[in-house]
C-alpha positions as CSV (number, residue, x, y, z in Angstrom):
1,X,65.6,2.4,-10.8
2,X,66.2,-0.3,-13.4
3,X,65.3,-4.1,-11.7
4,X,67.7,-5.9,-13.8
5,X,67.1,-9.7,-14.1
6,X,69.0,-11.7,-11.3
7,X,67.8,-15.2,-11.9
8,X,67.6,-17.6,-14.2
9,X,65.8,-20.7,-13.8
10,X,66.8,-24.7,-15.3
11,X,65.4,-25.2,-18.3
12,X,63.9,-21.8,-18.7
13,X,64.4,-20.4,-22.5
14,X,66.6,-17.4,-20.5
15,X,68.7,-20.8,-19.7
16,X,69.6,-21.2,-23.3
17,X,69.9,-17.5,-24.3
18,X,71.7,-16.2,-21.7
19,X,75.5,-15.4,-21.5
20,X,78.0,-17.9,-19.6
21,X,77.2,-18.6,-15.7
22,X,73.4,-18.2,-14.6
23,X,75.1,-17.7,-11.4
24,X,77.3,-14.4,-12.8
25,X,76.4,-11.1,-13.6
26,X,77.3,-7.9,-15.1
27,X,75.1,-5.1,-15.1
28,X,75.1,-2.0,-17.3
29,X,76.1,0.6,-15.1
30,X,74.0,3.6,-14.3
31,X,76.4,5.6,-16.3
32,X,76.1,3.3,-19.5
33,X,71.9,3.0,-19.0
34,X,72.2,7.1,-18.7
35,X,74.3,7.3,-22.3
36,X,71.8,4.7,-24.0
37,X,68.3,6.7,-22.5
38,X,69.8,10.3,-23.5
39,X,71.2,8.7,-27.0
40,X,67.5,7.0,-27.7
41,X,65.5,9.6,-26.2
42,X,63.9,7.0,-23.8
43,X,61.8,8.0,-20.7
44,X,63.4,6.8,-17.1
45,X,59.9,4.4,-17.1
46,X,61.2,2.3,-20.5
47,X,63.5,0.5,-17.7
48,X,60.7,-0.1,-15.3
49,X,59.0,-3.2,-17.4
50,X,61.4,-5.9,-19.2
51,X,60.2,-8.0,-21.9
52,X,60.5,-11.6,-23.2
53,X,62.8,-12.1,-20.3
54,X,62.4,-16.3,-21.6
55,X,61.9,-17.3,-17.7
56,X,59.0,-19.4,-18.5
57,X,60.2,-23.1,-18.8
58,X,60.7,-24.5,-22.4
59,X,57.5,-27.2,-23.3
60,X,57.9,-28.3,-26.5
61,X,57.2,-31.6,-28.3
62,X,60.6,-31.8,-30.7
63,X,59.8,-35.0,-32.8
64,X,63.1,-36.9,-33.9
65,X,63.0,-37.4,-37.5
66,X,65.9,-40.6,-37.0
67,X,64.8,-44.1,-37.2
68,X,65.1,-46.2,-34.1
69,X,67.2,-48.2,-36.5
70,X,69.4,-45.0,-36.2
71,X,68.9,-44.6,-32.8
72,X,69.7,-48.0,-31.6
73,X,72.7,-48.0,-33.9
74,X,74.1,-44.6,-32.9
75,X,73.3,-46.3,-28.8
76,X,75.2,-49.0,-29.3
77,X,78.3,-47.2,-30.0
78,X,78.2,-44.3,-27.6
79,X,76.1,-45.7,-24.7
80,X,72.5,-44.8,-24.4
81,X,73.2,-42.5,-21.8
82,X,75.3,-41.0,-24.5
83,X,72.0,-40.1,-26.6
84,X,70.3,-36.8,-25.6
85,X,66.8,-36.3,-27.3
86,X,65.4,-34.3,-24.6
87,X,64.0,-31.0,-26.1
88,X,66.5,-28.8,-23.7
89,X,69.5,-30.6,-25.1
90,X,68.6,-30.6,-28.4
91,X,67.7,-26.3,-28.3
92,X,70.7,-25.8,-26.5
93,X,72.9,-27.5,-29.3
94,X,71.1,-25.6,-32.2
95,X,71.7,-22.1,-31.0
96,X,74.5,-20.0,-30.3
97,X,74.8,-16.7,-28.9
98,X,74.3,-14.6,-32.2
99,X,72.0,-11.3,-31.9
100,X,70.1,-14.0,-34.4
101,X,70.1,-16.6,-31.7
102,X,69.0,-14.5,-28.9
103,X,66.3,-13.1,-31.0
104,X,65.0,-16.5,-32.3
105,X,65.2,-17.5,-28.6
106,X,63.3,-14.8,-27.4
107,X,60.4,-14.9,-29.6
108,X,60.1,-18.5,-29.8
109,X,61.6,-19.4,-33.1
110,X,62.4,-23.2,-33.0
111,X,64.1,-24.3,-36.5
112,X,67.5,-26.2,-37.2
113,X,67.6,-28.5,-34.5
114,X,69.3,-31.5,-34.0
115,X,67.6,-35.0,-34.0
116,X,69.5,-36.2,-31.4
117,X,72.8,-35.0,-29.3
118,X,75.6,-37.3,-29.2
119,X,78.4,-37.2,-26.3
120,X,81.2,-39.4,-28.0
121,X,84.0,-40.3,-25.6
122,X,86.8,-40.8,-27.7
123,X,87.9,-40.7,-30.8
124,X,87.1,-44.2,-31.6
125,X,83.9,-42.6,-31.0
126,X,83.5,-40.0,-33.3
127,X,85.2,-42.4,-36.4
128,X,82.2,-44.7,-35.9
129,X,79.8,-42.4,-35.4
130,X,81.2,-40.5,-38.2
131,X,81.1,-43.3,-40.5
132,X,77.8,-44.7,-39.7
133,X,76.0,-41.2,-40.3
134,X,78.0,-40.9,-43.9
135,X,76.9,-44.4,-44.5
136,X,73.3,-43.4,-44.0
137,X,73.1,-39.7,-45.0
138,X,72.7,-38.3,-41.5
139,X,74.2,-34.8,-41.6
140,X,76.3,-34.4,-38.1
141,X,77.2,-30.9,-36.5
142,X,80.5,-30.4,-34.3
143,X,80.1,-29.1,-31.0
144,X,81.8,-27.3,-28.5
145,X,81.0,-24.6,-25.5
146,X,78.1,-23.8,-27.8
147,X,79.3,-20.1,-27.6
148,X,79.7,-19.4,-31.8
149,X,78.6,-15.6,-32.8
150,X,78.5,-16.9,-36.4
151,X,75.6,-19.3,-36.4
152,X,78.3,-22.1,-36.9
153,X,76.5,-25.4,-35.5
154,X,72.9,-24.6,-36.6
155,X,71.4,-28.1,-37.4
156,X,69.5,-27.0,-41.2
157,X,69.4,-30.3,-42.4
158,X,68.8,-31.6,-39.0
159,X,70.9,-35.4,-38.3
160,X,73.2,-35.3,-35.1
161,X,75.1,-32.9,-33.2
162,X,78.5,-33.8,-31.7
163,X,78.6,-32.4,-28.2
164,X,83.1,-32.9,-27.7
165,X,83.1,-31.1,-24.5
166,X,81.2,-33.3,-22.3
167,X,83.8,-36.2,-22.5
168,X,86.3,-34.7,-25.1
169,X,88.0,-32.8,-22.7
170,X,91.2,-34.0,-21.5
171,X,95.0,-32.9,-21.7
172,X,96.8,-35.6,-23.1
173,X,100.4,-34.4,-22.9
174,X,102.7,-31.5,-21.6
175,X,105.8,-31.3,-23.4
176,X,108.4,-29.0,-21.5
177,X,111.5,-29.8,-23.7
178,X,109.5,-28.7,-26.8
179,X,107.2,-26.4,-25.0
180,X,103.9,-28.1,-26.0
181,X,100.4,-29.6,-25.2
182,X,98.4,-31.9,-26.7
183,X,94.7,-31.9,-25.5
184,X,91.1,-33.1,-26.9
185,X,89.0,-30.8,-28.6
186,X,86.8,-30.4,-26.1
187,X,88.5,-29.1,-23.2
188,X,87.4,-25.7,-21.9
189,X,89.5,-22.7,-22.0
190,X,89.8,-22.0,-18.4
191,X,90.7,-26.1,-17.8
192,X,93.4,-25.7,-19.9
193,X,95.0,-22.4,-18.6
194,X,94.1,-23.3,-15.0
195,X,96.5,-26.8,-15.5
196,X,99.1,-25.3,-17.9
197,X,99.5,-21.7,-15.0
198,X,100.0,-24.1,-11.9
199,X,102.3,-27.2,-13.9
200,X,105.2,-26.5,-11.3
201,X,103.0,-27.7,-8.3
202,X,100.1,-30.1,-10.2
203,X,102.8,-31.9,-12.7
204,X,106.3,-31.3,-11.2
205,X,107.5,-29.7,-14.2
206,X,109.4,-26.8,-14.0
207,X,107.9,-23.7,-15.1
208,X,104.4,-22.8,-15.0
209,X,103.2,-22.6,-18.6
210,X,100.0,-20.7,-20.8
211,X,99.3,-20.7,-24.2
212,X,98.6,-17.2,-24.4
213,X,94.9,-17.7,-25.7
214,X,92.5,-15.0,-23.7
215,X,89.4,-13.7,-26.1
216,X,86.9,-12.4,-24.5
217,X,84.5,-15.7,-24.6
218,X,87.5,-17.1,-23.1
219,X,85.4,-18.8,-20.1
220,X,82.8,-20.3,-22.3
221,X,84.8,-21.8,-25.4
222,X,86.7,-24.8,-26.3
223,X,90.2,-25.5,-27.9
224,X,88.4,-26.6,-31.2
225,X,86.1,-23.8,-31.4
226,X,89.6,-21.9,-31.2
227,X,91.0,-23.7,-33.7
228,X,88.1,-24.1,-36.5
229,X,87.2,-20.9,-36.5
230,X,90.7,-19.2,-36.2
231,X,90.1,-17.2,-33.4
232,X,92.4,-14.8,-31.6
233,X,92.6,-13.9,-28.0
234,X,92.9,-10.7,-26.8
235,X,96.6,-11.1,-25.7
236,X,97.0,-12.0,-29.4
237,X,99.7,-9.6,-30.6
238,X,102.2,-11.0,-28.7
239,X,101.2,-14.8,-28.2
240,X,99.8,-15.1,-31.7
241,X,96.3,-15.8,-33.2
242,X,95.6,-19.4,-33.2
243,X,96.9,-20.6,-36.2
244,X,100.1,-19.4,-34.9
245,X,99.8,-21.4,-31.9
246,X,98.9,-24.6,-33.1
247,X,101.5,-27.0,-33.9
248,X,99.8,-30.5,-35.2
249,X,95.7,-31.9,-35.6
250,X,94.2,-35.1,-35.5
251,X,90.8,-34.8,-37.9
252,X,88.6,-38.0,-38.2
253,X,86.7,-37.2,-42.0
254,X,84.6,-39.5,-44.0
255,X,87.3,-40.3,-45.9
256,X,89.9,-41.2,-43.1
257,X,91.9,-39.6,-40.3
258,X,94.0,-36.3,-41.0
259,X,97.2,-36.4,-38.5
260,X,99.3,-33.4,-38.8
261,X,103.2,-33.4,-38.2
262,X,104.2,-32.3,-34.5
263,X,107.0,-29.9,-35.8
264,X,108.0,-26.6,-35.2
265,X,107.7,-26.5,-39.3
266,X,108.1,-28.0,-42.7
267,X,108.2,-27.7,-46.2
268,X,106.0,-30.2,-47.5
269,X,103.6,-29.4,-49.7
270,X,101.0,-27.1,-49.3
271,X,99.8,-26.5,-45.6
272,X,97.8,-29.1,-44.1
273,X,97.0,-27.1,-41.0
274,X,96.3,-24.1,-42.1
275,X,93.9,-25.7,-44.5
276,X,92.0,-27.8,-41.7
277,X,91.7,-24.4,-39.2
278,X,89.0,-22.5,-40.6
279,X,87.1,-25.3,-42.1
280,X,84.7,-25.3,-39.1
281,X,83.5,-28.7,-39.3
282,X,83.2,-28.7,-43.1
283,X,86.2,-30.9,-43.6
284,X,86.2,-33.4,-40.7
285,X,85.7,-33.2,-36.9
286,X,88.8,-32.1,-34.9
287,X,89.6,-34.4,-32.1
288,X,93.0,-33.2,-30.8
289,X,94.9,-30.4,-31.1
290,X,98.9,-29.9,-30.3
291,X,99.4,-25.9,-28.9
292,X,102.7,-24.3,-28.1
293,X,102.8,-23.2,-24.8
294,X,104.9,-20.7,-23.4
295,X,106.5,-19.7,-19.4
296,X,103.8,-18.2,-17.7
297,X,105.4,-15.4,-15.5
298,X,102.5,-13.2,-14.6
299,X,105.7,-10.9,-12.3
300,X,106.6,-9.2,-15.0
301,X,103.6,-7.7,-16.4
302,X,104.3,-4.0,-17.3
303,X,100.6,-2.1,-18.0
304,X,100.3,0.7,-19.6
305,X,97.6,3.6,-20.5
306,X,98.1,6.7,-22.6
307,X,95.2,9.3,-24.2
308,X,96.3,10.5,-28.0
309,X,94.5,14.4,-28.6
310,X,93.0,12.5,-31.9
311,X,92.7,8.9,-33.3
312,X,94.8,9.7,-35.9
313,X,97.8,10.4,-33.8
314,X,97.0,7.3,-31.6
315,X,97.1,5.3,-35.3
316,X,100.5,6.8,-35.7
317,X,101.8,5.5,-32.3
318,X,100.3,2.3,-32.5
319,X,101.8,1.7,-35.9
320,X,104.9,2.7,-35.2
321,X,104.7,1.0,-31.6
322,X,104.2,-2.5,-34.0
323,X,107.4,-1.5,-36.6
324,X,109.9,-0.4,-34.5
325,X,111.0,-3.9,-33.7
326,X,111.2,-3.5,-30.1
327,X,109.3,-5.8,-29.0
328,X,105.2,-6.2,-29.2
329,X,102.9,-6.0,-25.9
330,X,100.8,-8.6,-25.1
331,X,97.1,-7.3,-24.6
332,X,97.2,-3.5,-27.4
333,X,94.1,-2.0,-27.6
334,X,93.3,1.4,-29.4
335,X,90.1,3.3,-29.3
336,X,88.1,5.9,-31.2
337,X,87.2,9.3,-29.9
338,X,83.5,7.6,-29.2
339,X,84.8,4.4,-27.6
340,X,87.5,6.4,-25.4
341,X,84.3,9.0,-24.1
342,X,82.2,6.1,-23.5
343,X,85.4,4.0,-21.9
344,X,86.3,6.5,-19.6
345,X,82.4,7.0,-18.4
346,X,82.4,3.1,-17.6
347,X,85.6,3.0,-16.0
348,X,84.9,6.2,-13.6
349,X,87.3,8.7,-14.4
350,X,84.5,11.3,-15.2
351,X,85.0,13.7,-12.4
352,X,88.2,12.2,-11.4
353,X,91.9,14.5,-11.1
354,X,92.8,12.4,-14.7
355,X,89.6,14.2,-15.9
356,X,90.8,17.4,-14.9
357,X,94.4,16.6,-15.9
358,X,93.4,15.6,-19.6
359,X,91.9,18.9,-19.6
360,X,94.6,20.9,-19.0
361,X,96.2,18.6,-21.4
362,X,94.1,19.6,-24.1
363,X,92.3,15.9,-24.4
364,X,89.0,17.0,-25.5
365,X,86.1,14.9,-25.2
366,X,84.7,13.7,-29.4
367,X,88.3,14.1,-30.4
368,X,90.6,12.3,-27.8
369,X,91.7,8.6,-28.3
370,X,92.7,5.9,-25.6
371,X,95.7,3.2,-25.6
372,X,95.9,0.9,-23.0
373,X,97.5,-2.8,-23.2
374,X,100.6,-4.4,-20.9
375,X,104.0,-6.2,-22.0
376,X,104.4,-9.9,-21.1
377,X,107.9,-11.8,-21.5
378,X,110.8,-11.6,-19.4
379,X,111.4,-8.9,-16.9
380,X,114.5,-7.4,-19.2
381,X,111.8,-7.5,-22.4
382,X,108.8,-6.4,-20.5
383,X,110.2,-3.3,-19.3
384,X,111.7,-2.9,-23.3
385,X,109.0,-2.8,-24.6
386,X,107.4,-1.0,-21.6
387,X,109.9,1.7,-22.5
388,X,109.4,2.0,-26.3
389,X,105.8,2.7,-26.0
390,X,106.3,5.4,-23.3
391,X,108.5,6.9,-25.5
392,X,107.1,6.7,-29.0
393,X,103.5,7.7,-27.3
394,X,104.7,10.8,-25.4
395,X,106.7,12.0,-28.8
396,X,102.8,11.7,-30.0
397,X,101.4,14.3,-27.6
398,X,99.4,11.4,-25.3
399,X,99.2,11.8,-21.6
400,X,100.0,8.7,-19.4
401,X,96.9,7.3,-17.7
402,X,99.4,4.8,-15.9
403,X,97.9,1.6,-15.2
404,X,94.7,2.8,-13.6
405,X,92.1,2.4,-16.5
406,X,94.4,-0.7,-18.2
407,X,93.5,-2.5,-14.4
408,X,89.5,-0.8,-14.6
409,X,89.0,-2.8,-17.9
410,X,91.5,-6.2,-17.0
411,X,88.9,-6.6,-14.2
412,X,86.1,-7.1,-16.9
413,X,87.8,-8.4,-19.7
414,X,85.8,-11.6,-19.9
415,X,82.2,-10.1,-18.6
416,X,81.1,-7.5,-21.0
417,X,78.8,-9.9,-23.2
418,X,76.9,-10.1,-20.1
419,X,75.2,-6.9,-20.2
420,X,73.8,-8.2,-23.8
421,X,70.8,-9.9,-22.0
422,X,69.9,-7.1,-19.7
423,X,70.2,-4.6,-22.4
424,X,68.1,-6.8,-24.4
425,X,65.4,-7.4,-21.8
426,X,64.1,-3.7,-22.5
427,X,64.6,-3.7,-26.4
428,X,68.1,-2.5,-26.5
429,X,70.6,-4.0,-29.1
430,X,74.3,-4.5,-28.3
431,X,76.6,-6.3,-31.1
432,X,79.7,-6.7,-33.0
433,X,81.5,-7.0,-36.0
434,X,85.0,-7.3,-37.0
435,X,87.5,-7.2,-40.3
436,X,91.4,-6.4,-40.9
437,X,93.4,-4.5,-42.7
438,X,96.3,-3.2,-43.6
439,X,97.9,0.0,-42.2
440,X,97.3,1.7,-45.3
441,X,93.9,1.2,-45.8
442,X,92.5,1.4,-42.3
443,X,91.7,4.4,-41.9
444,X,89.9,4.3,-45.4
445,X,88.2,1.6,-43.8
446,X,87.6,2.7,-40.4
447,X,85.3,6.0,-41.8
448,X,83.6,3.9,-44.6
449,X,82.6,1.7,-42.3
450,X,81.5,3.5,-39.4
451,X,80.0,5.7,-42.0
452,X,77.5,2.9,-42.8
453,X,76.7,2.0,-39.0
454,X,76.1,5.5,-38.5
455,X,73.8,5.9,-41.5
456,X,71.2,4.3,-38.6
457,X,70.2,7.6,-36.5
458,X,70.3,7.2,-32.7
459,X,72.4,4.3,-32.6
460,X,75.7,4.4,-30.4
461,X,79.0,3.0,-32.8
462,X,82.2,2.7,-31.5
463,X,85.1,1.1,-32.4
464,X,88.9,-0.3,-31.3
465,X,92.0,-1.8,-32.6
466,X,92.9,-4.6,-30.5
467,X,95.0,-7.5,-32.4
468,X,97.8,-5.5,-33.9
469,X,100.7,-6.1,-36.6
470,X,103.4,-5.0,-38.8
471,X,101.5,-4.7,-41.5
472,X,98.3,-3.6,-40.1
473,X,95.6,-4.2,-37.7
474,X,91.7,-5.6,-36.8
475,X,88.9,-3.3,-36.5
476,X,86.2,-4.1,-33.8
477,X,83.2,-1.9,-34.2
478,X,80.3,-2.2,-31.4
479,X,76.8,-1.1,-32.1
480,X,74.0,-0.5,-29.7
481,X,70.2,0.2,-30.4
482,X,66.6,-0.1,-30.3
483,X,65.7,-2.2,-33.1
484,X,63.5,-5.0,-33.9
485,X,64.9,-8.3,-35.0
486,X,64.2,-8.0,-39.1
487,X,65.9,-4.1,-38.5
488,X,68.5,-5.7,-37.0
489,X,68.9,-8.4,-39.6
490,X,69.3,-5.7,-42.4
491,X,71.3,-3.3,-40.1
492,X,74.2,-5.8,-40.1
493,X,73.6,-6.7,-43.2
494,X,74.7,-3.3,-44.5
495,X,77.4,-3.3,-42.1
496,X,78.9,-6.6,-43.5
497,X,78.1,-5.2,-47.0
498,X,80.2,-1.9,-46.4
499,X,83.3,-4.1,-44.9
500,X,83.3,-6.1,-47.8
501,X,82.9,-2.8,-50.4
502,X,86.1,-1.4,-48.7
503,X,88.2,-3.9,-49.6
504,X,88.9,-5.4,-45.7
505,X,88.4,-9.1,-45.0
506,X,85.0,-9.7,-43.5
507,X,86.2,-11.4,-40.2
508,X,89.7,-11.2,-38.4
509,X,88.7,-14.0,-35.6
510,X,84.7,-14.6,-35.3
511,X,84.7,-16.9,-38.3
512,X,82.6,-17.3,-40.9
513,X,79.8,-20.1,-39.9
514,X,76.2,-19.7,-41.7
515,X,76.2,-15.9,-40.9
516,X,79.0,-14.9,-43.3
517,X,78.3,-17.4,-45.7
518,X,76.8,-15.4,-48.1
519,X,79.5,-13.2,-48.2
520,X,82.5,-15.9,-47.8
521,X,82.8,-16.9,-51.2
522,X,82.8,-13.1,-52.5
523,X,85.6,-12.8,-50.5
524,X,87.8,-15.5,-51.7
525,X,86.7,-15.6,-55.4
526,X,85.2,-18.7,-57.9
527,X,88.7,-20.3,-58.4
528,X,89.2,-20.5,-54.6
529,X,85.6,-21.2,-53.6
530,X,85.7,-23.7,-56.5
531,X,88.7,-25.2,-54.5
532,X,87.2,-25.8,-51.3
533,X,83.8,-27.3,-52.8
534,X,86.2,-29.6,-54.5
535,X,87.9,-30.6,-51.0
536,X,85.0,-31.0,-49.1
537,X,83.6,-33.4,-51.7
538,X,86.6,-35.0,-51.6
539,X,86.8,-35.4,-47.4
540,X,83.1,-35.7,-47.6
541,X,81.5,-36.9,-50.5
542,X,78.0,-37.4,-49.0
543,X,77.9,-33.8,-47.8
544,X,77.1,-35.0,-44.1
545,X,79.3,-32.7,-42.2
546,X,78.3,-29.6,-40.8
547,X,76.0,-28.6,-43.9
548,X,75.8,-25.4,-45.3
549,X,78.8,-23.9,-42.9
550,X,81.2,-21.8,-44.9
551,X,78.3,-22.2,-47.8
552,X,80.4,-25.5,-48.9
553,X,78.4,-28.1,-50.7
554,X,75.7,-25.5,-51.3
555,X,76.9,-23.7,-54.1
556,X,77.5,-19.6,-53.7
557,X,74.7,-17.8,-51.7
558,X,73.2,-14.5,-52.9
């Protein structure tokens, strides 16, 4: 029997490492540790032992390389409780939760670390910090929830980190005539959804509100690292990615504030907005942010589950699901015949009658393809486009699962990246990567790529479509196995390599950070890349912010 690790102690390296909660817990299920042992050919004793579980407590000397000139200064505008320089802090603002990170973590690599971790409390604040460090060449890292899968705070020059979350975090107006917030950067996820679902009763307003922004690190993230990164949620083809949601900004650079206009749109110029998301931290430090926010009317959810005989088919659907202009769900998610075997494993419908009826049905297992997904709006849309997909999806051949397996995975839509660490714990690799593109191309895409992650033997690939358009769609591919960190380094190297060669864009929401850089500027080409350099001097001409994010300021990476 597998004795998965329950605890994990205060400033233990498993403390920095480790997913979300120490308190909360997902375990891979006996079904899942089954697939992994029979796909690896592992003996039942390989679970017995785990390894570089990081409980022992963190004892490290971290010298500060800032001059108490720098110190006392940096004290005096903050607070000196507002100074962190204790080795914990300081680890826990240099990593993030990257296979890299958890690697580094585990094996006791200490590099890029912060001199010091600053807690501003406004945005006075961060202006004076800001123009203090610029003044005196002290490279300064924003901060949120800490939970970037794109090495996107790492400290390589090290200076100060910006920690926005600790005081950062307030709502600073609900708008119901114009159906907007305005919050710091720093407010969590769940703080903001928890206010904005429960406004009639907590603000007197009249509707309950949400802004529609779920991904899957939904618990442990921030509104900025939403918005400098360009996220999406996983209700995203309905409510939007991000960049849809956000109306205005408030930046503080080197070179002055950025303020955005709070308008539903404008014509001036090119696009201040979209040019400030997706600088992650490059540009200037986002202090506030301005979302729309829509009813929040959780009644009139319609889920919905179907199985396609094939992918392709299940393509079709989806496609046509996303052009027929009746309406888009909410959460959409489409998987490939080795996803939908694996799904239906996890979810326990092996051995179930919908086992037995997909059978009959035809559904075979390494062919058969799974939709599931809901409709939000109001009741009269819901049930719209509740009724186009059962339509369009039946014309396709697929078999209704009804709600049963939608509900099996809404109940773990936010604790999956748990089982990371105690699939790690025994040597066992679980990642991601993502990309877009368009409806023509995808499927080009989809086998080129999955081609390359199965050019590994023994390793478990699957993948799902999950923010959906008009025009076409992400692709999320999930990898799993027993590999060794410098395997693993080259593994997604090749992966990233054979996303870029097929002509998709290399991320659809993780960002770029330091662990696409070397790609990023491939991807846009000289004249673009040439642009941005020319910006960033421009906002920050002593290269202080966030350096080597995006590869700005450091000239194209090979």
């Amino acid at each position: 029997m597998v004795q998965w690790t329950e605890n994990t102690p205060p400033g233990s390296y498993r403390s920095l490492f480790r997913w979300g909660n120490p308190a909360k817990h997902k375990h891979p299920n006996t079904r899942l540790v089954d697939v992994v042992q029979k796909t690896f050919g592992l003996q039942p004793t390989h679970f017995e032992k785990p390894e570089k579980t990081g409980l022992d407590s963190v004892d490290l000397n971290l010298p500060c390389r800032l001059a108490q000139a720098d110190l006392a200064a940096l004290s005096a505008i903050v607070g000196k409780e507002n100074v962190q320089l204790g080795a914990i802090d300081r680890l826990r603002a240099a990593y993030g939760k990257t296979m890299l990170d958890l690697f580094r973590l585990r094996d006791r690599s200490i590099e890029n670390v912060p001199d010091a971790v600053i807690l501003p409390r406004d945005t006075k604040d961060v202006q004076a910090i800001l123009n203090y460090c610029a003044s005196h060449s002290i490279p300064v890292q924003p901060l949120g929830a800490g939970s970037s899968v794109t090495r996107g705070f790492e400290a390589v020059l090290g200076g100060v980190t910006l920690n926005l979350s600790t005081h950062m975090n307030r709502i600073l107006d609900i708008d119901p005539v114009s159906e907007t917030v305005t919050v710091e950067s720093g407010i969590m996820g769940p703080a903001l959804e928890s206010t904005l679902q429960n406004a009639k009763k907590e603000k007197g307003l009249p509707y309950n509100y949400t802004c529609g922004h779920f991904p899957q690190s939904f618990e442990h993230t921030t509104v900025g690292g939403w918005v400098v990164t360009r996220g999406a949620g996983q209700n995203s083809t309905y409510y939007g990615k991000i960049e849809d949601i956000v109306i205005a900004q408030h930046y503080i650079t080197p070179a002055g504030e950025i303020i955005t206009a709070n308008v539903p749109a404008q014509a001036t110029g090119p696009d201040l907005d979209s040019l400030m998301m997706g600088s992650e931290g490059s540009f200037g430090i986002l202090v506030s942010a301005t979302l729309k926010i829509r009813r929040f009317l959780p009644e009139n959810r319609r889920r919905f589950g179907y199985v396609f005989p094939d992918f392709e088919s299940g393509l079709k659907a989806a496609r046509e699901i996303m052009q027929s202009q009746c309406g888009a769900p909410s959460v959409f998610r489409l998987s490939d015949p080795e996803e939908t075997d694996l799904a239906l494993e996890l979810y326990g419908v092996a051995g179930t009658p919908l086992e037995w009826l997909m059978r009959v049905f035809g559904l075979r297992k390494n062919k058969r393809s799974l939709m599931i997904g809901w409709a939000d709006g109001s009741a009269a849309y819901a049930d719209m486009v509740h009724e186009n997909i059962q339509t369009i999806c039946k014309r396709a051949g697929a078999m209704s699962t009804t709600g049963f397996v939608t509900s099996q995975w809404e109940k773990s839509r936010f604790l999956d990246p748990y089982m990371r660490d105690d699939l790690m714990d025994f040597g066992i690799v679980l990642d991601t990567l993502e990309c877009s593109a368009s409806w023509k191309d995808l499927p080009a895409v989809y086998a080129s790529v999955r081609a390359a992650c199965h050019r590994r033997p023994n390793t478990i690939v699957t993948t799902h479509l999950s923010h959906f358009y008009p025009q076409g769609a992400n692709l999320y591919f999930i990898f799993i196995g027993q590999m060794e960190r410098q395997e693993f380094v080259e593994y997604h190297k090749s992966i990233v390599d054979a996303i870029q060669a097929s002509g998709a864009a290399i991320t659809h929401h993780h960002g770029i950070g330091r662990l696409l850089a070397p790609w990023f500027a491939r991807e846009v080409g000289p004249v673009a890349f040439g642009l941005l350099n020319s910006i960033k001097k421009y906002l920050d001409p002593q290269g202080v912010l966030n350096p080597g994010v995006l590869g700005l300021g450091m000239g194209e990476r090979k």
